[in-house]
C-alpha positions as CSV (number, residue, x, y, z in Angstrom):
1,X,77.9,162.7,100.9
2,X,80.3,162.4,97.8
3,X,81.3,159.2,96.3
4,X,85.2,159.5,95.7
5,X,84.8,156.1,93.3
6,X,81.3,157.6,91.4
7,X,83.4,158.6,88.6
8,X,87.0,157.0,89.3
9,X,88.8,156.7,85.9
10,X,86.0,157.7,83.7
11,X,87.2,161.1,83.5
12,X,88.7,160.6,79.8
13,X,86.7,158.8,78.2
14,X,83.8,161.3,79.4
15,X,85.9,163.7,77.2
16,X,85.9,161.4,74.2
17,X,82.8,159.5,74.5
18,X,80.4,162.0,75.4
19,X,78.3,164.6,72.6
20,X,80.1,168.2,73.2
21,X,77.4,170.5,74.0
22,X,76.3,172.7,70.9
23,X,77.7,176.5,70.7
24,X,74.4,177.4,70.4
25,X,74.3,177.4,74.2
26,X,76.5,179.8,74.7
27,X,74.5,182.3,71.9
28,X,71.1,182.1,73.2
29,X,72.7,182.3,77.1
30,X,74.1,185.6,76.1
31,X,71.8,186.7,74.0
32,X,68.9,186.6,76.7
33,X,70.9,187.3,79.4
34,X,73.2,190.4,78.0
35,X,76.4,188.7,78.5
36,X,79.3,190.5,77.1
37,X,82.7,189.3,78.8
38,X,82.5,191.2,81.7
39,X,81.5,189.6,85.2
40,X,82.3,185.8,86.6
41,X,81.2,182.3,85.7
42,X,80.6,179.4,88.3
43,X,80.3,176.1,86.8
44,X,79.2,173.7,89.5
45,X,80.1,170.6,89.0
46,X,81.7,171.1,85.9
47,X,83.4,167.7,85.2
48,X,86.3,167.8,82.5
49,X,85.3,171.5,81.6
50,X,83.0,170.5,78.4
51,X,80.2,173.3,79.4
52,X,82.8,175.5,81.2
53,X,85.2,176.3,78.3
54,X,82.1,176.7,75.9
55,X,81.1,179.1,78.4
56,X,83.7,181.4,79.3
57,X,84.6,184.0,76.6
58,X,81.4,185.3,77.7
59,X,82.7,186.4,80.9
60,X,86.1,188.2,82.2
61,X,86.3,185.4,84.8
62,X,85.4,181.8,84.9
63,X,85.4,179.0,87.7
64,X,84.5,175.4,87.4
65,X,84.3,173.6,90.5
66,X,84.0,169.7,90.8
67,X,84.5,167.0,93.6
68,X,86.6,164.4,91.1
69,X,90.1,165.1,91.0
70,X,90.7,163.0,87.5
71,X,87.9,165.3,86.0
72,X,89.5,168.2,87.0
73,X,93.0,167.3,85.3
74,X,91.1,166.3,82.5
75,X,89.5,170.2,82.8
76,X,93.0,171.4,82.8
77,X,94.4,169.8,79.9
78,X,91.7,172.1,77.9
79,X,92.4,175.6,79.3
80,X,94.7,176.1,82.1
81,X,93.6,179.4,82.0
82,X,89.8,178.9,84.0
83,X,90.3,178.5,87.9
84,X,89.0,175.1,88.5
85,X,88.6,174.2,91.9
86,X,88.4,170.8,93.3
87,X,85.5,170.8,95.7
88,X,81.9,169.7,96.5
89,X,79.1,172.1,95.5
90,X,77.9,171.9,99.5
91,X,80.9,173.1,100.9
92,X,82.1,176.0,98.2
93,X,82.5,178.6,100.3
94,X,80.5,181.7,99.9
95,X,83.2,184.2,99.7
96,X,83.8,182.7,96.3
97,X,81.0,185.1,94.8
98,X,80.1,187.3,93.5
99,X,79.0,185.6,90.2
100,X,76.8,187.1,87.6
101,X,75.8,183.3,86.0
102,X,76.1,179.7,88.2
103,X,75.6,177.1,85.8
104,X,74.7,173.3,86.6
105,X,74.9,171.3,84.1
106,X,73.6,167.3,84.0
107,X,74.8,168.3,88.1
108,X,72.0,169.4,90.3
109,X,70.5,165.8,90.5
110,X,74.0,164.4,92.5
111,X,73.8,167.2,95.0
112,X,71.9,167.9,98.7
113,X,69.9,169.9,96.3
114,X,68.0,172.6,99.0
115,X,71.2,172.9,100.6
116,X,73.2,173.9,97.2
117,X,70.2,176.3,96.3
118,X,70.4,178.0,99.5
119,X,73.9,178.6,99.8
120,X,74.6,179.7,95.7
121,X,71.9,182.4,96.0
122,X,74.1,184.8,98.1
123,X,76.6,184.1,95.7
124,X,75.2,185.5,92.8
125,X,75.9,189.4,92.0
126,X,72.7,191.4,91.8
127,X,71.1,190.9,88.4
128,X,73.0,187.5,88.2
129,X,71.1,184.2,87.4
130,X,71.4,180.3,88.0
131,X,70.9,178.4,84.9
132,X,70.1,174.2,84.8
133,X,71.6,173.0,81.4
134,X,69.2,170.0,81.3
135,X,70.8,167.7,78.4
136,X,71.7,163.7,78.0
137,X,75.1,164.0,76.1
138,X,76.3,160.0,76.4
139,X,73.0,158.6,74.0
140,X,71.2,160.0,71.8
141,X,67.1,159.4,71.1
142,X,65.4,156.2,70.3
143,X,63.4,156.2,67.0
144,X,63.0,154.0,63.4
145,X,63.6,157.3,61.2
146,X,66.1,156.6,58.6
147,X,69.6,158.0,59.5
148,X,73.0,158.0,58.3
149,X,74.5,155.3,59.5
150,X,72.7,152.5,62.2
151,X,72.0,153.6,66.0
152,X,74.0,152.3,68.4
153,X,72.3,149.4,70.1
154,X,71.9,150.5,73.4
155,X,69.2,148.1,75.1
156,X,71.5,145.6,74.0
157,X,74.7,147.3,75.6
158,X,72.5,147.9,78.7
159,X,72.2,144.1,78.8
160,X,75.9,143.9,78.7
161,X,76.7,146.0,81.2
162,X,73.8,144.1,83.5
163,X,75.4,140.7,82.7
164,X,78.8,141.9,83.9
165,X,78.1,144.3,86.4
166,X,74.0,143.4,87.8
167,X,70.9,145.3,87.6
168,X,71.6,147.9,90.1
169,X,72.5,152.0,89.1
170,X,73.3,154.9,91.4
171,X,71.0,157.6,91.7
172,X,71.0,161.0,92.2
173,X,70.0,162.5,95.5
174,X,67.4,164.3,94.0
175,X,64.0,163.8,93.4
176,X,62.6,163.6,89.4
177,X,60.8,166.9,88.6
178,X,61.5,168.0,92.6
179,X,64.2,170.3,90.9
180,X,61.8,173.2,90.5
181,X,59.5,172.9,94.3
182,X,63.6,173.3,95.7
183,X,64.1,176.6,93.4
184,X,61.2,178.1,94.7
185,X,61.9,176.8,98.2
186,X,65.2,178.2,97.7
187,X,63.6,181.9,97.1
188,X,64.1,181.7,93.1
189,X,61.7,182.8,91.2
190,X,62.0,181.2,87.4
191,X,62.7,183.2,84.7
192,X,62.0,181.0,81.5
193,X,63.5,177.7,79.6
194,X,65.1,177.8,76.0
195,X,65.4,175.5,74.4
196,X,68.4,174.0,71.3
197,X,67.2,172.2,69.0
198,X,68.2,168.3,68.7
199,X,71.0,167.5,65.9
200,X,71.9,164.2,64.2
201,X,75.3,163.4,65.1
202,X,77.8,160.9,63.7
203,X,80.2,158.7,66.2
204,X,82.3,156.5,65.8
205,X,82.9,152.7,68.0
206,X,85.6,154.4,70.1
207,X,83.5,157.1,71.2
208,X,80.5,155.0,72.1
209,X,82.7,152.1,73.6
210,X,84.2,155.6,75.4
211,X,80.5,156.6,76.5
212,X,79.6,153.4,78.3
213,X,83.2,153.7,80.6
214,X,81.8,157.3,81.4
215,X,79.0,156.1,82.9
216,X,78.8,156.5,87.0
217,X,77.1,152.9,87.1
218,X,79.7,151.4,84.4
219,X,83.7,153.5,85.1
220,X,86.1,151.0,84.4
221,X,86.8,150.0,87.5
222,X,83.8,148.3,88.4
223,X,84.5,145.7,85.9
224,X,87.8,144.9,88.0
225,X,90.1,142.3,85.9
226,X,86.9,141.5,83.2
227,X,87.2,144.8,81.8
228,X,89.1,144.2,78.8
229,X,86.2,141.1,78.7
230,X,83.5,144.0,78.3
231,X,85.5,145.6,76.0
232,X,86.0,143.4,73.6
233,X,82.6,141.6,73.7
234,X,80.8,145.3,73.4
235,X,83.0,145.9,70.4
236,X,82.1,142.5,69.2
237,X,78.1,144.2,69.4
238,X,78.8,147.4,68.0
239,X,80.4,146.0,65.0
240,X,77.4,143.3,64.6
241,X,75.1,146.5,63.7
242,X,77.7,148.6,62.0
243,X,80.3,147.0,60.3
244,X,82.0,150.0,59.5
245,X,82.4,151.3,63.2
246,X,80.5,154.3,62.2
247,X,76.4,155.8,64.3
248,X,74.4,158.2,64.0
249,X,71.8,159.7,66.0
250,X,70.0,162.5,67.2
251,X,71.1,164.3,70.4
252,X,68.1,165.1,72.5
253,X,66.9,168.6,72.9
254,X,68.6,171.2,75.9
255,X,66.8,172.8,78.0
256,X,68.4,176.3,79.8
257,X,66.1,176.5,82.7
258,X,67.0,179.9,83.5
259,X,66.5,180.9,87.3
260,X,66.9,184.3,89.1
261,X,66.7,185.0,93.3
């Protein structure tokens, strides 16, 4: 069952503190897939939009559909002209559809996973296709290869976030590398993976002080009345490594596991 308070008040600072996905996405989607603006898009749980509006000049129609109402204004703020839809991905109803491309992106893992698989695939119009977008947009890769400016400490702003807040994180529902076994439950048969390259990428203190609020186990209001506290203590850290308020580093890999029924 949903979590109301998994995300509650993180919704702008997801938009400011997490790595926009590449456009490249949205070329080698409609390149391999033929998409030329005609057809609908389902995002499920789409957030603020971020994949969703990268997404949707590729289709005449585009609906992004998410449980958190604060992401959802957030979603609006960027283009009022996508349906978004506040709602839970197991209880979209059916009549929804048809969709020629259902896209989960950083998603699937929250979700009653062979519940969502089951009920999406009657959804999709014939020659349609569900695509994971597999990606970790709020951190980028560890490594000691020389870079523009320092890496953002994260061990050391996981430790923060421990001391004010304990060891514990929520977890997805699902099960790591389970994703696949519940496709093919599901009656998917999978199609192939691509793959976008990493990229070095430049960010600034606010927008990693912005990624740690939009993280389900660290949202502002888990800190209560010591949030400003945090705050100013992990600005305190960042500027300790980069005196300049300026990071680098290199956004992981996506993967576009691309699955048909």
């Amino acid at each position: 069952m949903w979590d109301e308070t998994l995300y509650a008040g993180s919704a702008s600072h997801y938009v400011s503190g997490r790595m926009p996905y590449p456009p490249q996405i949205a070329t080698v989607l409609a390149e391999t897939l033929r998409l030329d603006g005609t057809g609908r898009l389902l995002d499920m749980g789409c957030g603020p939009g971020s994949l969703t509006v990268l997404l949707a000049p590729l289709f005449a129609e585009t609906v992004g559909v998410d449980p958190d109402a604060g992401m959802l204004a957030e979603a609006r703020r960027r283009d009022d002209r996508i349906s978004w839809r506040q709602s839970t991905a197991e209880r979209v109803p059916v009549q929804w559809g048809p969709f020629r491309l259902v896209t989960f992106a950083q998603s699937f893992h929250w979700m009653d996973q062979p519940a969502v698989a089951t009920r999406v695939r009657p959804m999709l119009a014939p020659g349609g296709a569900w695509v994971h977008v597999g990606a970790t947009t709020h951190r980028g890769m560890d490594g000691a290869d020389p870079l523009p400016h320092p890496r953002p400490p994260h061990d050391a702003i996981d430790d923060l976030v421990a001391k004010f807040l304990g060891p514990g994180r929520p977890a997805g529902t699902g099960k790591p590398g389970g994703e696949k076994d519940v496709m093919r439950a599901a009656g998917y048969t999978h199609l192939r993976r691509l793959e976008v390259a990493s990229q070095v990428m430049t960010r600034t203190e606010d927008q990693v002080v912005a990624a740690v609020f939009s993280l389900s186990y660290a949202t502002p209001h888990l800190f209560g009345q010591r949030a400003d506290d945090f705050e100013r203590r992990l600005r305190a850290l960042l500027r300790a490594v980069s005196p300049d308020r300026l990071f680098s580093e290199h956004r992981r890999e996506i993967a576009l596991d691309i699955w048909v029924p």
